[in-house]
C-alpha positions in Angstrom: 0.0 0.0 0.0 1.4 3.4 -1.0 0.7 6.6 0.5 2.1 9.6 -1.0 2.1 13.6 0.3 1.3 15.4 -2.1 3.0 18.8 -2.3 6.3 17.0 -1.4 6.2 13.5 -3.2 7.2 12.4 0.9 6.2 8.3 0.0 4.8 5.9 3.0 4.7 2.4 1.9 3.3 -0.6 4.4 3.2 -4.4 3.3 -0.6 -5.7 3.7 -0.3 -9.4 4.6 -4.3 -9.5 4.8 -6.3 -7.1 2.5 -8.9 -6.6 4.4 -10.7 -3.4 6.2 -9.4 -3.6 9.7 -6.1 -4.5 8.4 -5.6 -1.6 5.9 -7.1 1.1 8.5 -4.7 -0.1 11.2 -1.9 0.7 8.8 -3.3 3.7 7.4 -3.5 5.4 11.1 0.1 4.0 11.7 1.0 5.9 8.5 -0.5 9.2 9.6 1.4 9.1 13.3 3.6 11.8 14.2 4.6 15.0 12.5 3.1 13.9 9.2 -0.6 13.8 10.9 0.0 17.8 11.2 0.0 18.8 7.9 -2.1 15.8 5.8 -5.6 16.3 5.9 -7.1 14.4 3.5 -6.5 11.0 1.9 -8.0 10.2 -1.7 -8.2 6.7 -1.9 -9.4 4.1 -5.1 -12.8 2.2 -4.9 -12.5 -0.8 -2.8 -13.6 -3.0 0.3 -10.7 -2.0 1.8 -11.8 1.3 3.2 -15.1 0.0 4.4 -14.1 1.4 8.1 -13.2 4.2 6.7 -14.8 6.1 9.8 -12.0 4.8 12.0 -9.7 6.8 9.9 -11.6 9.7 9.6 -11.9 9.9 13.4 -8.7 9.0 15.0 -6.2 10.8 12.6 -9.1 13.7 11.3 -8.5 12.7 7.7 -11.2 13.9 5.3 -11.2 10.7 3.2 -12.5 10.9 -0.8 -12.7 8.1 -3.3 -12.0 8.3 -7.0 -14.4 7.3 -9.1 -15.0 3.2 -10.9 -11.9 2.8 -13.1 -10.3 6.4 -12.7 -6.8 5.9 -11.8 -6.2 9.7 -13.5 -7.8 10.9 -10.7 -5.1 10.0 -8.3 -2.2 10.6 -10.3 0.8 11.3 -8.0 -0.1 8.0 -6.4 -0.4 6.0 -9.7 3.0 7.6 -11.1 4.3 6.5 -7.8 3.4 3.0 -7.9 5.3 2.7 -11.5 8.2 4.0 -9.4 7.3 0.8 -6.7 7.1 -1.4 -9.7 10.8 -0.5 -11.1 11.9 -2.5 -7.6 8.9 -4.7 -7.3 7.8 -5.6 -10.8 4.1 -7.4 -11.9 4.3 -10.9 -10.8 6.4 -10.2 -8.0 6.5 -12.3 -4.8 5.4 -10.5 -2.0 5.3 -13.0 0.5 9.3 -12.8 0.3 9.2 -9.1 1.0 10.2 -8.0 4.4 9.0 -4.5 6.5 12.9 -3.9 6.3 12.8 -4.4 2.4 9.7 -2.2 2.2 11.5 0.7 4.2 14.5 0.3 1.9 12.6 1.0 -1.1 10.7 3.8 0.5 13.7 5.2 1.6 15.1 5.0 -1.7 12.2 6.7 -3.3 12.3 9.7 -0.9 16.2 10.2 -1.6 15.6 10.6 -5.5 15.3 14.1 -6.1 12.5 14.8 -8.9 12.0 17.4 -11.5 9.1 18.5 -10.1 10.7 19.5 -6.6 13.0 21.4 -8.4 15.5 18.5 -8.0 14.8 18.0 -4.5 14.6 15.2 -2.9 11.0 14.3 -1.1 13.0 13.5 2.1 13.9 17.2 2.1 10.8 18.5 1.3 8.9 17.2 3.9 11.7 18.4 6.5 11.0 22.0 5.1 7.3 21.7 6.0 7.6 20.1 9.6 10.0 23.2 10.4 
């Protein structure tokens, strides 16, 4: 599951072992913990079960929460684009049950020291400093 800030490409990325609703909200509020709870405030988030306690979300971390319409993946672009990036390190038909929480912080870690055109060659790990100043 990918997460990704917005204004500052900052990635989050948590291994799922069970896709189901509990599951996914109990990493989602793990992901918003600490000084990245302060400045996200909403989440937009693809159609699926997965969200189905929502609520939870909404309430402990004060996320407004939106979902993309059916089969729109251009309406959460940032996060698609980032998932290729995922991909270059974890590609289609990749084992997951292999992959450790210590291989999924590499690759996150990885992702947030790549400074992108977009951050005026920046890196996301910096970025995201420059807003919890």
């Amino acid at each position: 599951m990918t997460c990704v800030e917005r204004s500052t490409r900052y990635t989050m990325i948590r291994k799922l072992d069970v896709h189901d609703s509990a599951t996914t909200v109990d990493k989602l509020i793990e992901m918003f913990t600490g000084k990245i709870r302060n400045i996200t405030k909403t989440l937009t988030w693809d159609q699926g079960v997965e969200l189905a306690q929502v609520d939870r979300l909404s309430i402990e971390r004060g996320l407004a929460v939106y979902f993309c319409d059916p089969h729109s993946p251009w309406q959460r672009p940032t996060n698609e684009n980032t998932n290729g990036l995922v991909r270059d390190f974890l590609p289609k038909g990749s084992d997951f049950s292999t992959l450790t929480d210590k291989g999924v912080q590499h690759i996150q870690d990885l992702l947030n020291g790549r400074p992108r055109k977009v951050l005026n060659w920046y890196t996301p790990e910096e970025k995201i400093q420059e807003l919890f100043k």
